[in-house]
N, C-alpha and C positions, 0 to 999 in steps of 0.2 A: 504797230506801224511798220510798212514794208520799207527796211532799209537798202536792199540789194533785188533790185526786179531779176535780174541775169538769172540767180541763183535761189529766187525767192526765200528770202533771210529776215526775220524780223528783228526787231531794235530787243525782243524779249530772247530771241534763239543769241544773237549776237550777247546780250547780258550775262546769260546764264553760260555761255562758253569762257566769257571772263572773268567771272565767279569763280569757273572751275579753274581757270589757269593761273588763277592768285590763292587758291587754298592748295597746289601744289607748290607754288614757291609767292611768295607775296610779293618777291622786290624784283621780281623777274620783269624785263621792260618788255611788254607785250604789243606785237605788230602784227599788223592785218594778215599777213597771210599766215601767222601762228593760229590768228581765230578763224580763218576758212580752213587750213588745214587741219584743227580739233575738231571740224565738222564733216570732214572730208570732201572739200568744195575745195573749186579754185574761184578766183580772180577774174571773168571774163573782160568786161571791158573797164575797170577798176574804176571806174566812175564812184563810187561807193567808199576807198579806202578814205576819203578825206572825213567822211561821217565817219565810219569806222573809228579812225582813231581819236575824234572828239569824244565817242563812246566809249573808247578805251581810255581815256582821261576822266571823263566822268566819271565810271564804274570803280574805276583806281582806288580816286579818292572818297568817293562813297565806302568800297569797301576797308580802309585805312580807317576813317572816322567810327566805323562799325567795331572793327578791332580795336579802337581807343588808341591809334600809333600818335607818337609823341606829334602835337600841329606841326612843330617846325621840320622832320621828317617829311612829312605828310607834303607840306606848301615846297620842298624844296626839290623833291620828286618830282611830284605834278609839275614845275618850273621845267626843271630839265627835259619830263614828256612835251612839253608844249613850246616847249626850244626846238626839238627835237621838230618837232610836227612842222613848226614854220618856215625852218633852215625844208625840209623836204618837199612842201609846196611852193616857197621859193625857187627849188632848183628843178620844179616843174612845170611851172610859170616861163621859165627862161629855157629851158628846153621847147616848149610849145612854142614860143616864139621866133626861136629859130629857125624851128619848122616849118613855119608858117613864111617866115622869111626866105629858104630857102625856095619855096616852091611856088615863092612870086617872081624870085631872078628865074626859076628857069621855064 
């Protein structure tokens, strides 16, 4: 499944970079443009980071349950990822809106 048209990135190219960026540190909190730049891509019009890091969530805890990490480790991570993720589409929600705000006053 093509996750990133810009960059043409599949939901398999995105897995397997997150694979690899959890068997170098497992607890390291992985963000999207840590997985475009392990591919050496950028970002074009980031439409894509919100998949991205529901990917990066999934894959997490997949690989956590793979390695047998303690559940309540495992559920209290993933919590903090998806804190993390809502607080940042929240504050990009309210950004856009501004936006759009301003360029209806002027």
């Amino acid at each position: 499944m093509l996750v990133c048209s810009c960059n043409v990135i599949t939901r398999a190219d995105i897995e397997a970079v997150i694979t690899q960026l959890l068997d170098e540190d497992c607890w390291r909190l992985i963000v999207p443009v840590q997985v475009y730049h392990a591919m050496s891509k950028r970002g074009k019009c980031c439409g894509c980071f919100p998949n991205v890091v529901g990917l990066i969530v999934e894959v997490t805890e997949a690989y956590h349950r793979r390695q047998e990490t303690c559940e309540a480790e495992i559920i209290s991570f993933i919590e903090k990822l998806k804190e993390k993720h809502h607080q940042c589409e929240t504050a990009r929600m309210i950004a856009r809106h501004q936006n759009s705000q301003i360029r209806v006053a002027s």
